[in-house]
C-alpha positions in Angstrom: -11.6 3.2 -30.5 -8.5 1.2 -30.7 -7.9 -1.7 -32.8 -9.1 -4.9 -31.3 -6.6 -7.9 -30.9 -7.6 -11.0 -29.7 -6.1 -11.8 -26.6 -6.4 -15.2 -24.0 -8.6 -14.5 -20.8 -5.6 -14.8 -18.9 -4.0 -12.3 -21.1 -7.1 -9.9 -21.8 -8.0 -10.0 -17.8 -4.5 -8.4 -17.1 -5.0 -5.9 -20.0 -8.4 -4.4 -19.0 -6.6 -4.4 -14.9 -3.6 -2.4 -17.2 -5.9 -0.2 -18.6 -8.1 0.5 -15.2 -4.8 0.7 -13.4 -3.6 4.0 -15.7 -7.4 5.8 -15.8 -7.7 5.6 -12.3 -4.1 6.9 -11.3 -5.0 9.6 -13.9 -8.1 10.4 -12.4 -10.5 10.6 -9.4 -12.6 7.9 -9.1 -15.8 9.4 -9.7 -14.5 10.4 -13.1 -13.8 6.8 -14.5 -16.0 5.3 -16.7 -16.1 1.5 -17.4 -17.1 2.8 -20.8 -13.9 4.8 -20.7 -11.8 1.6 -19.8 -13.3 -0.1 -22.6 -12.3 2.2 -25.2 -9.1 2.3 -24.2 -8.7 -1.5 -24.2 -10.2 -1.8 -27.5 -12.9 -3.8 -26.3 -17.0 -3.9 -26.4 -18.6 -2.8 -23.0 -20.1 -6.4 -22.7 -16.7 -8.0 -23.0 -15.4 -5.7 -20.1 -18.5 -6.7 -18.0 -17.8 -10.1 -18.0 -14.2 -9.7 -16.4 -15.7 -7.0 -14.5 -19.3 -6.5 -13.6 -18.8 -3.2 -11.9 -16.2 -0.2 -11.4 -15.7 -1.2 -7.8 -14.8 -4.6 -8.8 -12.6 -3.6 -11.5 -10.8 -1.1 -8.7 -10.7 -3.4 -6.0 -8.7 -6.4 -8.3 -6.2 -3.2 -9.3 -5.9 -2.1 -5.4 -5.1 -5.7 -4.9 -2.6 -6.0 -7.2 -0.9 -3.1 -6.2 -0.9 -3.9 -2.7 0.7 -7.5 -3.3 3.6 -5.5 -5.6 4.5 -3.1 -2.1 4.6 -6.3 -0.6 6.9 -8.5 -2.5 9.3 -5.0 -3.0 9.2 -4.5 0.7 11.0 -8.0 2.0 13.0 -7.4 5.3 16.3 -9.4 5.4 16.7 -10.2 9.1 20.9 -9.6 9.0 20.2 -6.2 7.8 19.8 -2.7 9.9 15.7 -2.7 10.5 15.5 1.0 10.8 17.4 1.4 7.2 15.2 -1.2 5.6 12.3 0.2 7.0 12.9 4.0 5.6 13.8 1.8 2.3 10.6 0.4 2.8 8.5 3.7 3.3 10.3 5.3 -0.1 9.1 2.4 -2.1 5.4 2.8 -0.3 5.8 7.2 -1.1 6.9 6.5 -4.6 3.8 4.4 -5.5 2.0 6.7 -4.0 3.1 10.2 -5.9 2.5 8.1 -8.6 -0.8 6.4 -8.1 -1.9 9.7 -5.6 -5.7 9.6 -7.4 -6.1 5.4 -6.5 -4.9 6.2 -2.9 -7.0 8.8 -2.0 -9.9 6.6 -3.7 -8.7 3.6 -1.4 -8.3 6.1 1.6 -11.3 8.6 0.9 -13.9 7.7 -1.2 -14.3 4.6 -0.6 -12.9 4.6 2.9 -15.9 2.4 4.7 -16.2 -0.4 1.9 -15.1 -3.5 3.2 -13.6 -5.3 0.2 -11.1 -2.0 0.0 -10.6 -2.2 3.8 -9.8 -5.8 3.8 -7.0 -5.4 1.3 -5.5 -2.2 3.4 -6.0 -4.3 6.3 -4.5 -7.3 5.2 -1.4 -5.0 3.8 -0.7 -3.6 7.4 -0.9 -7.0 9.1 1.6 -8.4 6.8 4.1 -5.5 7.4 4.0 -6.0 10.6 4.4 -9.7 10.7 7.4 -9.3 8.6 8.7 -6.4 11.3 8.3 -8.8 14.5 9.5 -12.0 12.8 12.6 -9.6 12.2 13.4 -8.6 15.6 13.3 -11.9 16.9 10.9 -11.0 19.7 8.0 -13.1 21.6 5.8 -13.1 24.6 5.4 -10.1 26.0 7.9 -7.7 24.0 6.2 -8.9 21.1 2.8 -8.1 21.9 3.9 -4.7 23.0 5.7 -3.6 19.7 2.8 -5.4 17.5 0.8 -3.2 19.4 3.2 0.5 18.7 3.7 -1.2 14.9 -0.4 -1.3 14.4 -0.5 2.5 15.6 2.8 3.3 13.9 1.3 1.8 10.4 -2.3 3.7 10.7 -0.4 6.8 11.3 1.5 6.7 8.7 -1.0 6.1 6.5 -3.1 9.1 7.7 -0.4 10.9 6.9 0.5 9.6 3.3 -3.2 11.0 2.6 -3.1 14.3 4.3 0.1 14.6 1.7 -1.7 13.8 -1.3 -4.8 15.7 -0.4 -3.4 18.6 0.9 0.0 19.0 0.3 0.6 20.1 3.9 4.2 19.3 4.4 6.8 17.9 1.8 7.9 14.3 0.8 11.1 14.7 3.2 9.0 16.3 5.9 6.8 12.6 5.8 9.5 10.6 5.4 11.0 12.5 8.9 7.9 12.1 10.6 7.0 8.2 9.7 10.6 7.5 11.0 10.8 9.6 13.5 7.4 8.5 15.3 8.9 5.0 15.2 11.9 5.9 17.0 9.9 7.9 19.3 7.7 5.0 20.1 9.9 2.3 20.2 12.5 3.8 21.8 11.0 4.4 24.7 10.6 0.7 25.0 14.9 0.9 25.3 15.7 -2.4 24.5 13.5 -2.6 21.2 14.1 0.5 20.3 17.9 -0.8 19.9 16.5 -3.3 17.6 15.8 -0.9 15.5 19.4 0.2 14.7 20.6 -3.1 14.6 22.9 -2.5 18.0 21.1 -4.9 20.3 19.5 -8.0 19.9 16.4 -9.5 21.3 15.6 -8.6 25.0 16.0 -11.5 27.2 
């Protein structure tokens, strides 16, 4: 076991979330232990039950905090090019992903129906697309109808982030292509938004 040090709450909270964080990007969920975590921390089993009192908890606070990092990394300056900060966007989304592929698929697969893990996906896709509509500039009924293409665009590519972790079906440049292109394809048919997008029009009168 390694050596115990005596750490804060504050401090020992965001070393067992540390620890968690590493197992289950290293592993399938089924295959973490809280006993495992322990160890690894340096800590007793009871200490780590009173941060934690189950596995799912102990995930959910991680898939949290990983969701609030994509967040603050993905800001959208409004005098920038949309469509550029968007494909920035999906790179910094693919990257955490490769690297965290085993804590995605639990997120997306295993524990696809549990609403604490839902709630935080949820709450990740309403705020991208909150931050994609304040930056066209658009309201009434232009902005109801790309709120509308953003929600599909967002589940879509998420289905396809997992279908490329699972299964390996197509290559990271191949998703990257699609997510953007289905984008384009969608809001460009909408021709005034879809100019939005490349930063050569500006909000439709």
């Amino acid at each position: 076991m390694t050596t115990r040090r005596r750490l804060n709450p504050g401090d020992r909270r965001d070393q067992l979330l540390d620890v968690g964080a590493r197992l289950f990007a290293a592993k399938p969920y089924q295959d973490v232990l809280m006993e495992d975590v322990a160890e690894r921390a340096g800590v007793s089993r009871a200490l780590l039950y009173r941060y934690f009192p189950n596995k799912h908890a102990l995930f959910a606070e991680i898939y949290r905090q990983a969701s609030d990092r994509l967040l603050a990394d993905t800001q959208i300056d409004p005098a920038g090019s949309l469509l550029e900060q968007l494909s920035a966007g999906l790179d910094i989304h693919f990257d955490y992903f490769a690297a965290n592929s085993n804590t995605v698929l639990a997120a997306n697969r295993v524990l696809a129906g549990d609403p604490v893990i839902q709630a935080i996906i949820t709450d990740e896709l309403a705020e991208l697309r909150r931050r994609v509509l304040d930056a066209t500039g658009l309201d009434g009924r232009s902005r109801e109808v790309v709120s509308a293409a953003l929600t599909s665009w967002l589940v879509f590519v998420r289905a396809l982030c997992v279908e490329w972790l699972a299964n390996g079906t197509f290559t990271r440049a191949e998703l990257h292509a699609m997510s953007v292109g289905a984008l384009r394809g969608t809001l460009g048919a909408v021709t005034d938004v879809g100019r939005l997008l490349d930063g050569t029009g500006g909000p439709p009168a």
